[in-house]
N, C-alpha and C positions, 0 to 999 in steps of 0.2 A: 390403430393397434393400442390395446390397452395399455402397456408400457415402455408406448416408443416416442421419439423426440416429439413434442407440443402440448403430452400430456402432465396433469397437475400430479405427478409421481409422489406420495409421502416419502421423505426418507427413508431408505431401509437400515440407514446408520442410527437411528435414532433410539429404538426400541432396548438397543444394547447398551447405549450411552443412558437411560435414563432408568435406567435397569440398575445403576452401578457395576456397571460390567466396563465399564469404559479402561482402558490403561494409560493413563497419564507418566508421565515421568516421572514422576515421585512415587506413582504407584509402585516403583520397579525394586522387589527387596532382593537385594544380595549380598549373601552372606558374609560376613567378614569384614563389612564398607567401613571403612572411617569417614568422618564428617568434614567438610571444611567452609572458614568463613573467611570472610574478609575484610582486611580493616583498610575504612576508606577516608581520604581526606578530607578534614572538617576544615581546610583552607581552600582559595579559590587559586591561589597563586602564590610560589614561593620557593626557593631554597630547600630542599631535606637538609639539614645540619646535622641529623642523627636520626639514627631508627635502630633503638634499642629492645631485641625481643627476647632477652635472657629470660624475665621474668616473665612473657607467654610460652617460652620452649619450657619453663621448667612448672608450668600450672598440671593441676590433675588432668591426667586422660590424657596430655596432647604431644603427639606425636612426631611433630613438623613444623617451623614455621621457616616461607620462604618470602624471599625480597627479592628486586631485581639484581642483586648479587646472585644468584641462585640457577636465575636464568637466561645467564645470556649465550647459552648455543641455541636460544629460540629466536625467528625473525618478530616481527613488530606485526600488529593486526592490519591487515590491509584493505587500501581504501583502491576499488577497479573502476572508477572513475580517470577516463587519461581524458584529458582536455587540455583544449590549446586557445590560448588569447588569437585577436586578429591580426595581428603580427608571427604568430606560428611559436611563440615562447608558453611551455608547457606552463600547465598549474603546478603550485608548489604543492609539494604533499609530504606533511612533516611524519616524522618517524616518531608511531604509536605506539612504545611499547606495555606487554601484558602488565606488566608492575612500574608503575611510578620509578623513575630512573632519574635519578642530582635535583629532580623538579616536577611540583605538582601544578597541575593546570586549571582545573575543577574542582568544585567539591564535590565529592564523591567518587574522585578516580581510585580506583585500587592501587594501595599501596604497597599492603605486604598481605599473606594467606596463614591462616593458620590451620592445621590437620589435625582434629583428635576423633576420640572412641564414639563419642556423641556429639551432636549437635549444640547442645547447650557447653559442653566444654568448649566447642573449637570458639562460638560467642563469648564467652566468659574471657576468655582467655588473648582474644583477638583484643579486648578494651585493653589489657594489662603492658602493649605494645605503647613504647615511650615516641612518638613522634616531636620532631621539633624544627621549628622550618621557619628561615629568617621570611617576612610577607614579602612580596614586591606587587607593585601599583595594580589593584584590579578593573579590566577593562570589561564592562559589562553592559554597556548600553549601545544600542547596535550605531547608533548613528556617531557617535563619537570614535569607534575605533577604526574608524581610518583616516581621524585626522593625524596631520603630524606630531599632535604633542601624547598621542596614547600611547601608551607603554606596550610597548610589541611580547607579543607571548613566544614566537620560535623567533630567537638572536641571527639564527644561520641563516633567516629570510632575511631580517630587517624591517619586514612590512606586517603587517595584518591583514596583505588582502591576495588571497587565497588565488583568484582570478578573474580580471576584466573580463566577461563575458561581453561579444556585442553581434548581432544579427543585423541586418538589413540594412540601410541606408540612411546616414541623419542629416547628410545635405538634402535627401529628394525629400525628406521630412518638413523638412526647412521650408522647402522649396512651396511644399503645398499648406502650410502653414501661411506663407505669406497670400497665397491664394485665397482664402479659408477667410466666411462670412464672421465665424465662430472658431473661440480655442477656449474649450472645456478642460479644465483641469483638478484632478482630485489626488490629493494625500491618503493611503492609506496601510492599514496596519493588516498582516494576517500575521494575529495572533501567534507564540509559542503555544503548543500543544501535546500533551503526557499519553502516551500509546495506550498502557494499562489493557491490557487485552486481560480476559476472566482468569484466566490462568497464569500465577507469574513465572517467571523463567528459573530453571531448574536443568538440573545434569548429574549425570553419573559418567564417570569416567574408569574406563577399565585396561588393562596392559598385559596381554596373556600372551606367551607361546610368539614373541617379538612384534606383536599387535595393536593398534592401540582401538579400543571400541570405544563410541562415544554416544550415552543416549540419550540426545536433546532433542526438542518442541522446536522444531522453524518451519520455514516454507518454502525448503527445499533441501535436501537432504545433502545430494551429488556435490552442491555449491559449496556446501559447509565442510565435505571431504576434502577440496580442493584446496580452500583456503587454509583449511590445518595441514595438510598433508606436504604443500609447495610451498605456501608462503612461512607457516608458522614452525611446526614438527621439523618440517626440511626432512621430513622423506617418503620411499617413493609411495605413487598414490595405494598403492592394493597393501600396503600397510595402517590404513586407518580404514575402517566402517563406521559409520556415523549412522545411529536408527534413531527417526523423530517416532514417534508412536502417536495415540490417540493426543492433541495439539487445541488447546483453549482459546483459537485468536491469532492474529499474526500484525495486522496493521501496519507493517514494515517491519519494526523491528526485529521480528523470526529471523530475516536474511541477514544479520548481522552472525558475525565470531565474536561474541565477548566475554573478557579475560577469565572469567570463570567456567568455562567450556575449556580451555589452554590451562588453567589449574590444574581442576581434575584429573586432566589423560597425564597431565608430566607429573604430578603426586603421584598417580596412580604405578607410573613405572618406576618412580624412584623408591617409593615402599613397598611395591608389590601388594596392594592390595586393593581392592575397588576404593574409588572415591567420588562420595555423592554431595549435592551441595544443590541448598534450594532457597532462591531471597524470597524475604517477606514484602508484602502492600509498598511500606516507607521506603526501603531499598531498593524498590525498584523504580520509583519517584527517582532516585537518586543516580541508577546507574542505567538504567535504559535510553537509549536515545529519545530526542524529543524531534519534534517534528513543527512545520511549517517556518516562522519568526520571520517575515519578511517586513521590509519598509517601501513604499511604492510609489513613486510619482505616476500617473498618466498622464497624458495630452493626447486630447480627440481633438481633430480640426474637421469642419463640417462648413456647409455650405448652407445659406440660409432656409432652403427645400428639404434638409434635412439628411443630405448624402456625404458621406466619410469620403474626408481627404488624405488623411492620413492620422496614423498611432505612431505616439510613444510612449514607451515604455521604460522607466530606471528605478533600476530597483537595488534595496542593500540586502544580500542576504545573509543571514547569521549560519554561519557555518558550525559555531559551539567551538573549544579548544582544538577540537582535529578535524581532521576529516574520515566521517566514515564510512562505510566502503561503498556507497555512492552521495556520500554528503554535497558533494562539487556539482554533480551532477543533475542533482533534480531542481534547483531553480532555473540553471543554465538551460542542459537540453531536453530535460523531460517534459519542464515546463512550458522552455519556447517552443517546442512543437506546433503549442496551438497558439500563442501569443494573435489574441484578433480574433480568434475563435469561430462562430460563423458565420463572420461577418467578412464582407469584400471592403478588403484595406490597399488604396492605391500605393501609398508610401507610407513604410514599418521604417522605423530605427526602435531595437528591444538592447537595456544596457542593463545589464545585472553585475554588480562589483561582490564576491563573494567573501565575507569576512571572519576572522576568526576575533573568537573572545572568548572568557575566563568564564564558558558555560558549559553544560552539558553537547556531547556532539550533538546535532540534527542529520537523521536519516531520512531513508523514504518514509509516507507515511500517509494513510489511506489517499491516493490519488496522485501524491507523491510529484506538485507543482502546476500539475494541471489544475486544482480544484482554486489555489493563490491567481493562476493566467486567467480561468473564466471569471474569479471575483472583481480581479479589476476591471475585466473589459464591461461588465453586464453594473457594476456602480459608473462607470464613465457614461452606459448610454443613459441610464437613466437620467445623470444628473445633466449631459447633452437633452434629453426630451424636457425637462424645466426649462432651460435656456434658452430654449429654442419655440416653447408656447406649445407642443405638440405631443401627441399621444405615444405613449413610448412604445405601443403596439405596434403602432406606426414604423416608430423610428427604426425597430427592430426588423419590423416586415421588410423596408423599402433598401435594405442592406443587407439581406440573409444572403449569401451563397445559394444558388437555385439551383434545382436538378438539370434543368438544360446546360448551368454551370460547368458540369462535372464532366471527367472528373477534373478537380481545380488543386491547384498548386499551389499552396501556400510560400509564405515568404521564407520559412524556415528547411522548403525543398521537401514537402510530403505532402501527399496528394491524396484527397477526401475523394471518393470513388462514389460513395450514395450517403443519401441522407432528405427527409423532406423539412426544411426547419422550418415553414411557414404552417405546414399541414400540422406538424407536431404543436404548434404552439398555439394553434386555432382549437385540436382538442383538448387540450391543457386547459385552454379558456374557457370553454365549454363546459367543460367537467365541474369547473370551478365557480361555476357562475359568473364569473366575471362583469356578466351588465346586470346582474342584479347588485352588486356591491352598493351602488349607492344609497340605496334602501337602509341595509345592512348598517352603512357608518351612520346614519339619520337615527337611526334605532337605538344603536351604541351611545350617538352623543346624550341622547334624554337621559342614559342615566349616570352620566358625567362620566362615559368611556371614551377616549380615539381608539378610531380602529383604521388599520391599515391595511392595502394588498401591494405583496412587491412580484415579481418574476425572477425566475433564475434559470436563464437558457446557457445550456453546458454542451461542451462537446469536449473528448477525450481522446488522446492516441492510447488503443491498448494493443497489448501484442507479448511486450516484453523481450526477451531474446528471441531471436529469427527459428532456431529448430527447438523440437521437441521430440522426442522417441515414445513408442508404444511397442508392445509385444505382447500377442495374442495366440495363448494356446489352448487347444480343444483336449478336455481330458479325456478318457476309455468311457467314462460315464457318458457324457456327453455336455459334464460343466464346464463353466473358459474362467482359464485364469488372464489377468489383463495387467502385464505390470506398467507402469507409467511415472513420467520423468514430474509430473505435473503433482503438488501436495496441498491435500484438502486440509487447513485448518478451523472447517467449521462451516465448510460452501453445500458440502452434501456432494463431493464425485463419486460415492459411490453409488449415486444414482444417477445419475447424470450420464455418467459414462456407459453404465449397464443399460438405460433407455438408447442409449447409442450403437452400443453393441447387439443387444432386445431387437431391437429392427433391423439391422444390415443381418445377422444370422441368424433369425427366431429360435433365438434361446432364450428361455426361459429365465425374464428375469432376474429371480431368487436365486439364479442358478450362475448367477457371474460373480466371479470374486474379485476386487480390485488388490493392486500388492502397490503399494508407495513408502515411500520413506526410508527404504535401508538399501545401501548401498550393497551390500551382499547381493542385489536382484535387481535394484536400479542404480545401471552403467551408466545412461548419460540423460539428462533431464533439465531443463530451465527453470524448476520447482513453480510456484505461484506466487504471482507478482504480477501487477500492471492488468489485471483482469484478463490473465492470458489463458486458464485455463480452459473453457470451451474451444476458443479458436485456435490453441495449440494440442492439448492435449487432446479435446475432440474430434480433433482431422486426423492425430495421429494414431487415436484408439479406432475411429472410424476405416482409416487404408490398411491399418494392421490386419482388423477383421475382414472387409475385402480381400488382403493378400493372401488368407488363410483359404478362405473359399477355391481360389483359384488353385493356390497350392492341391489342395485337394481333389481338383479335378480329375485328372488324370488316375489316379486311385478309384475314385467314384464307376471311372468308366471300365478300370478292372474288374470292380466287382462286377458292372451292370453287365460285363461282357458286350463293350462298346466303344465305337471312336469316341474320344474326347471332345470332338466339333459337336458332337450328338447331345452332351449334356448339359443341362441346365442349374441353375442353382435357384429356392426361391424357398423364403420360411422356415429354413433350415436342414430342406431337402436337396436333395441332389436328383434327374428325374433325366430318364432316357427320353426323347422324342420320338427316337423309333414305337416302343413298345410299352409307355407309358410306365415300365418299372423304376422304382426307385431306392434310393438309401438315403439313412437320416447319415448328419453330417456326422453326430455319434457315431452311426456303421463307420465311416470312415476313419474319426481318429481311431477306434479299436484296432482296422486293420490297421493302420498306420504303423503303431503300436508290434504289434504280432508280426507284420510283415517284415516290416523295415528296420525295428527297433527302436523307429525314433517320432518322439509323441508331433503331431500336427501342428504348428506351429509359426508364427509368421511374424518379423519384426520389422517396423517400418519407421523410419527415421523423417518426420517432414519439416523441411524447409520454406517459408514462406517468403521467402526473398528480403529485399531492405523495407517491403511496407508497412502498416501498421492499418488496425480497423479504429475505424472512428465511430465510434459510440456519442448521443447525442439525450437530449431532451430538454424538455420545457417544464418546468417545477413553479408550484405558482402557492406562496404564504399568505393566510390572512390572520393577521390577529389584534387583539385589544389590547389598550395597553392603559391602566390606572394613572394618572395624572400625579395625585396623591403620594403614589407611591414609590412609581417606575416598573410596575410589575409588569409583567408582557407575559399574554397568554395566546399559547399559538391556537386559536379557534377552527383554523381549516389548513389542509396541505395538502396537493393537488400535485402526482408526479406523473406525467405522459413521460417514458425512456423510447427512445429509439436502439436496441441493442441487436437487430438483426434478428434472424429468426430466435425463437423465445423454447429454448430445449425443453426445459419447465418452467412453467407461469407461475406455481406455488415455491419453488425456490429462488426462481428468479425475483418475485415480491420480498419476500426476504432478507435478498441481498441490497432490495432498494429500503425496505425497513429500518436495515443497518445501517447504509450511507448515510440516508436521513438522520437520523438519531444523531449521528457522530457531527455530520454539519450543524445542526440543530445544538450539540454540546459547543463546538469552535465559537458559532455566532453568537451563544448568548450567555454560555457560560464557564470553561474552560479556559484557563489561563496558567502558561509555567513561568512563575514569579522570583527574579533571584532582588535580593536586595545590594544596594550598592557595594557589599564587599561580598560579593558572589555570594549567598547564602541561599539555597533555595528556599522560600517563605513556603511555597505551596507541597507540602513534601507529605500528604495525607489528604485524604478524603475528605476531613475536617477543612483541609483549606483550599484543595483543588475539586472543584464542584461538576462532577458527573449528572447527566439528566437522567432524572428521573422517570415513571413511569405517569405521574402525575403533572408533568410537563411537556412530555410527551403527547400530542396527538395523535386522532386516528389519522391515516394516512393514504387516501384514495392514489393506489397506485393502479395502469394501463399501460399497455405498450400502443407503440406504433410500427409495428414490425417493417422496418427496408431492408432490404435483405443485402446483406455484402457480397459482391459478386465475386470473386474474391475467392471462395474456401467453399467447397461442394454443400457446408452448410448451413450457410449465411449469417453466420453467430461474428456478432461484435463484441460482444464484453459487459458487465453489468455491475459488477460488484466495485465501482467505486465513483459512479453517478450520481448518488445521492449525496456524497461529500465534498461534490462540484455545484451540483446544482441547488443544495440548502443554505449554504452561507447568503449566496445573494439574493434569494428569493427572501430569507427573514429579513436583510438589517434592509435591503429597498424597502418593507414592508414596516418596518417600523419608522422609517425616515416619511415615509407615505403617512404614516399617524402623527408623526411630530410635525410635520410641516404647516399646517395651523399655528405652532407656537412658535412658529421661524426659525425651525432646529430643520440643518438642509443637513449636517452630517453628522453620524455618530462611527465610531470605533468599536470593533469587535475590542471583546466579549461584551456584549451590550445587557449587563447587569443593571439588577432592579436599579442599584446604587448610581452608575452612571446615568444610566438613564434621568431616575431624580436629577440630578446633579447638570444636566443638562436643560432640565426643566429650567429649577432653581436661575440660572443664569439666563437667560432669556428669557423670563418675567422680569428681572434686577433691572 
């Protein structure tokens, strides 16, 4: 079928978006809006002493200035991470509020808002705000704040540490440690990293008729009702609509509420009038969550034939000042999920101590802990295949998880159902040339290059929350509208989902509309996250359109003047068996429509129970790297994904385009920099370094399709593969080039500078 699931579908979202027809959030002009900005803390920690804004309430144009005096019949931004230590004592989870309240934590938290006629007044006028804040001790570097002598950020804890995570067993660790020919052990860093999605974050907020409408950019609309509506507003839900519209990127940060979303709707009630408010590049450096900042010991113990004893895992992770609304969450249990990844681990102990410090929070964030569990596992085998004399093809092979495996039950109690990780990493190698390399770095040295090849075999839990809804209705025309709980910000559902729908009811394509984003139409929804929308969204657009069919039967056999056993459905027909008449499924909704009064229609709520699909692949770097200088040029990249069946192979490329890229940013160049008195150094493009086009390689991406047995359409997830499987495929790969000058490790961001730098000392 030419526009059903497997084919290379272009966009149909695209021609409008590139058209300038797109509607973004700012695009949205309404009449009467005042502006508002925010003045944010240029300290990392401290005492308010004062916050004097006579002289911003009384500058031109401005209309409002509020503090957390202002608003407190609001609740605090909430973080939906409940977690429990191994003892059954909750995580602590300190109370967030919209405006800086006796104390600030961060720089850049919001302190107070200011509201005028324009944009440049409410800034103008936002600097004129007198703040004054006695400091106290700033705790900024991850490994010190939970010793006892650092200065604790919430008093009412006492501690800075958020919550002992621990999984698995550290005596039976022990236990095969003492066993163990070999005990491989590596320190490592994933990087703090800045979301910066194309579009920065923006809102309008509106108060009509006892309502409050709210129209921001996330990745999921229902989520963001919920949390303003129960935790923040405190009222009830069908009193706020929340419309994301045309959406520049999500990366995690979209699923947040932050404070300037909560501005907006309560300016907007308290003056009666719309209020819109849009940060720039620098501010958003500043106030968007940041993502990964982990500290990592492993211990692999292995056997001198080269078989795993057991994993540990401990790790510190930087929480940032709060926690936000799954901050706790994605080191602990997003991440341990896969802790071991696909490899058979006799005895797991995984310890994660989660910390707070005088930083920006950390949220989800493309992969969201999974992409930190597969880096350490796949830099441990490697630096286990050094130690042990042996090929780390090998060492990977003779320890995958195997299909006669399955399914298999990891340590964390979730269960990998398919997956071929030998067959995947065999065409990875292939593709890649792999036994021509040597050739390659022989060629490289003559003209005083190293060159390296690393691997990076990933596997992911995607899914996200357990249901999804869809509702499919057939117009009088014979067009479907499809609404869905699931939010594209940039994946292409509306083709996706229409090749889905295209095949179960041969409708035509061009002729399906998708409806996302606004709560007026979507009632209940998981939005997008965790790579759930085909397996959620697609199962649940797919039985919708099923249910509709069925629905319809019986109508069908009205018209046909026939038992309903007698009809069949197929292409968008409905067909008697008796006498070979027929009606299009059009004929039907019309009568439906005429008869009944009520349009054709079918809503399907599914449920996937407690499991998750495991998304998998084999990513395989090769590059040069200048001696001289440290430069590193990624020469080849090689991604086989195992993501189940492959809806669209040109979107789905796409989405591995992206992961790539973003891993490709983490490993070599990306870094969010606070200096010791919290200050963020990296707070512009000037200092936080995006990749470029010209750093960028081509990117031979293939699937290997296993299909999930699992969901009627074998779809495991894709869109955050590549941000798993590129970190460790580059820095093995440049460790593989240094290894000649007796450099066994480097730390992300592997900048020309460290690089040098690493040189420099190992010639010394």
């Amino acid at each position: 079928m030419k526009f059903g699931v497997g084919q290379a579908v272009p966009r149909k979202e695209d021609p409008r978006l590139i058209t300038g027809q797109g509607a973004f959030t700012d695009d949205i002009q309404i009449a009467g809006a005042l502006h508002l900005a925010v003045l944010r803390s240029p300290y990392a920690h401290g005492y308010i002493d004062a916050l004097d804004t006579a002289a911003a309430l009384a500058a031109p144009g401005v209309v409002a200035v509020l503090t957390a005096d202002d608003l407190t019949e609001l609740g605090a931004l909430p973080c939906r991470a409940v977690l429990k230590d191994r003892a059954g004592n909750d995580c602590y989870i300190p109370n967030r509020p919209v405006l800086a309240q006796d104390k600030v934590l961060f720089c850049g938290q919001a302190v107070a808002a200011v509201i005028a006629d324009n944009q440049q007044a409410a800034r103008d006028a936002a600097e004129l705000i007198e703040l004054q804040v006695s400091d106290l001790p700033v705790v900024v570097d991850l490994a010190e704040a939970g010793s006892p002598d650092a200065a604790v950020l919430h008093a009412d804890h006492g501690s800075n540490e958020c919550i002992h995570f621990e999984n698995g067993d550290a005596g039976a660790f022990r236990a095969a440690a003492d066993q163990a020919d070999h005990l491989v052990e590596v320190d490592l860093i994933n990087n703090r990293v800045a979301p910066t999605p194309l579009e920065p974050r923006a809102c309008v907020g509106l108060f009509e008729d006892g309502r409050f409408t709210l129209h921001n950019p996330s990745q999921g609309a229902v989520a963001q009702q919920a949390s303003l509506a129960n935790a923040i507003l405190k009222v009830p839900l069908d009193q706020v609509r929340v419309i994301s519209g045309d959406t520049g990127g999500g990366f995690g940060i979209r699923g947040e509420v932050h404070p300037e979303a909560v501005l907006c709707l309560y300016a907007a009630r308290l003056l009666g009038r719309p209020v819109r408010w849009l940060g720039d590049r620098s501010e958003m450096f500043l106030s968007d969550s940041h993502g990964r900042d982990n500290l990592t010991r492993g211990t692999l113990a292995l056997t001198s034939d080269g078989s795993i004893l057991g994993l540990r895992v401990e790790t510190l992770a930087n929480l940032g000042a709060f926690c936000s609304a799954v901050g706790p969450f994605v080191p602990t249990m997003a991440g341990g999920r896969i802790t071991g990844t696909v490899y058979k681990i006799p005895a797991l102990y995984h310890s994660v101590r989660c910390l707070f410090t005088n930083t920006m929070p950390v949220a989800a964030y493309r992969g969201a802990g999974r992409p930190e569990s597969c880096y350490v596992m796949e830099r441990l085998v490697e630096a286990a295949a050094v130690r042990l004399g042996m090929s780390a093809v090998e060492l990977r092979k003779r320890n995958f998880i195997e299909p006669a495996d399955m399914p298999f039950e990891n340590h964390s109690g979730v269960t990998i159902y398919s997956g071929r990780f030998a067959q995947t990493l065999d065409l990875a190698l292939q593709r890649a040339d792999w036994s021509g390399f040597a050739a390659r770095r022989e060629q490289s040295s003559t003209h005083g290059q190293l060159r390296g090849i690393g691997i990076g075999y990933y596997i992911e839990s995607s899914g996200g929350g357990p249901q999804e809804e869809a509702t499919v209705t057939i117009n009088d025309d014979g067009s479907a509208d499809v609404v869905v709980g699931t939010f594209s910000h940039g994946q292409g559902h509306g083709t996706t989902f229409s090749q889905i729908l295209s095949e179960s009811l041969g409708i035509d394509f061009d002729r399906i509309n998708i409806v996302q984003g606004d709560t007026e139409f979507v009632k209940f929804g998981g939005g997008t996250g965790g790579s759930r929308s085909s397996q959620m969204g697609g199962i649940a657009v797919k039985r919708a359109g099923e249910g509709v069919v069925i629905k319809g039967i019986a109508l069908a056999a009205e018209l046909l003047q026939t038992e309903p056993g007698a009809v069949r459905f197929e292409a968008g027909v409905y067909r008697c068996e008796d006498n070979n008449a027929e009606v299009s499924l059009a004929d039907v909704a019309r009568a439906a429509s005429e008869m009944g009064g009520e349009q054709l229609r079918e809503t399907h709520r599914y449920d996937r129970g407690a499991g998750y699909t495991f998304p998998n692949g084999a990513h395989v770097a090769e590059i040069e790297l200048d001696p001289e200088t440290g430069v590193i040029q990624v020469v080849d990249y090689t991604a086989v994904d195992d993501c189940g069946r492959v809806i669209n192979p040109l979107l789905a490329g796409g989405q591995v385009h992206g992961g790539v890229v973003q891993g490709l940013g983490q490993a070599l160049l990306e870094h969010a920099q606070y200096d010791d008195y919290g200050q963020l150094v990296t707070g512009s493009f000037m200092d936080y370094t995006m990749p470029r086009a010209s750093q960028t390689p081509d990117i031979d991406v293939s699937f290997n399709e296993v299909l999930d047995p699992n969901n009627e359409l074998g779809v495991k997830g894709i869109g955050e593969g590549g941000a798993c499987g590129a970190p460790p495929a580059l820095v093995n790969a440049v460790i593989d080039a240094l290894r000649s000058r007796g450099i066994e490790h480097v730390d992300m961001p592997l900048t020309s500078e460290s690089i040098w730098r690493a040189l420099q000392r190992s010639s010394a």
